[in-house]
N, C-alpha and C positions, 0 to 999 in steps of 0.2 A: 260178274262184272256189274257196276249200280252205274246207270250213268243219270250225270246231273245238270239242266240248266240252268247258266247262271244268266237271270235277267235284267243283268248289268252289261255287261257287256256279250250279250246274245249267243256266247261259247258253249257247246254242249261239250261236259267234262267227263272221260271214264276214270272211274276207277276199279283196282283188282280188292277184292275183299272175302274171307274167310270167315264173316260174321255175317251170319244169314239172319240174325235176329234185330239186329237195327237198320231203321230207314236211308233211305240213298239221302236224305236231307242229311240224319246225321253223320255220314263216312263226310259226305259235303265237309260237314264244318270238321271234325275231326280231322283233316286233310290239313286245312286250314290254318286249321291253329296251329297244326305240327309245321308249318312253314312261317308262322308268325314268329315260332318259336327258335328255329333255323336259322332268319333270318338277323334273332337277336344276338345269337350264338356267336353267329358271322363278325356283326358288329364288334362284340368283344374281342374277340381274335383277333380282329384287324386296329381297333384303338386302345386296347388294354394292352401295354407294354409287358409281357411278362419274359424278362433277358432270363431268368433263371429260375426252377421252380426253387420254395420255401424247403421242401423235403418232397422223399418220393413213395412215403405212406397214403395209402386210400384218405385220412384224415388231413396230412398236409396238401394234399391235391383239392378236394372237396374245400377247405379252409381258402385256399388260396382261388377257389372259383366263389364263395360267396363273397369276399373281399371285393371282387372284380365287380361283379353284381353291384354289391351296398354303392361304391364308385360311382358304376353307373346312374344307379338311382339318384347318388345325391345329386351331382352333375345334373341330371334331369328335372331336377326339383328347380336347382338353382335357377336353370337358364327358365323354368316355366315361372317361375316367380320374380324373376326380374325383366318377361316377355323380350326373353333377348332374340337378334335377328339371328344370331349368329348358330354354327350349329355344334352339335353336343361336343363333337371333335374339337372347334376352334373355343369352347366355355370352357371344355378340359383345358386344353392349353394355356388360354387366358390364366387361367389359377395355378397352372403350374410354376407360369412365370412369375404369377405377381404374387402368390405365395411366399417368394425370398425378396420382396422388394420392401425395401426401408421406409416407413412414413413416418411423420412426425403426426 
């Protein structure tokens, strides 16, 4: 067990760990990022519409996860480069809609 302070908010953290060769700082961040990562996961799942997969090959699956990704990212880019208040959900949306909208 490595336990670790974090001297943010004053939490001593355990964790369980089978790598006796790196430091309690690194399980730390390695934790960490596995939940940054989780997190992002989450998000897609929850705003990435997918009613149907494309196919149910290892390739069509992976294909239709970086698709969702690239999405994201643009989306992301978009709203950082246009400093929108709004958030990644409602930028998606916004372009969904006005995607099909007529301008002259």
């Amino acid at each position: 067990m490595v336990t670790y302070h974090d001297s943010e908010t004053g939490d001593d953290v355990e964790f369980i760990t089978n790598n006796f060769e790196i430091s309690a700082l690194e399980v730390a961040n390695l934790y960490r990022h596995r939940w940054d990562i989780e997190v992002f996961f989450k998000w897609i799942k929850q705003n990435i519409v997918v009613k149907t997969l494309w196919g149910y090959s290892e390739n069509a699956v992976k294909t239709h996860l970086w698709v969702a990704i690239i999405a994201y990212l643009i989306i992301a880019r978009i709203k950082a480069d246009y400093k929108s208040p709004y958030s990644i959900t409602e930028v998606a949306m916004l372009i969904r809609i006005s995607a099909l909208e007529r301008v002259d």
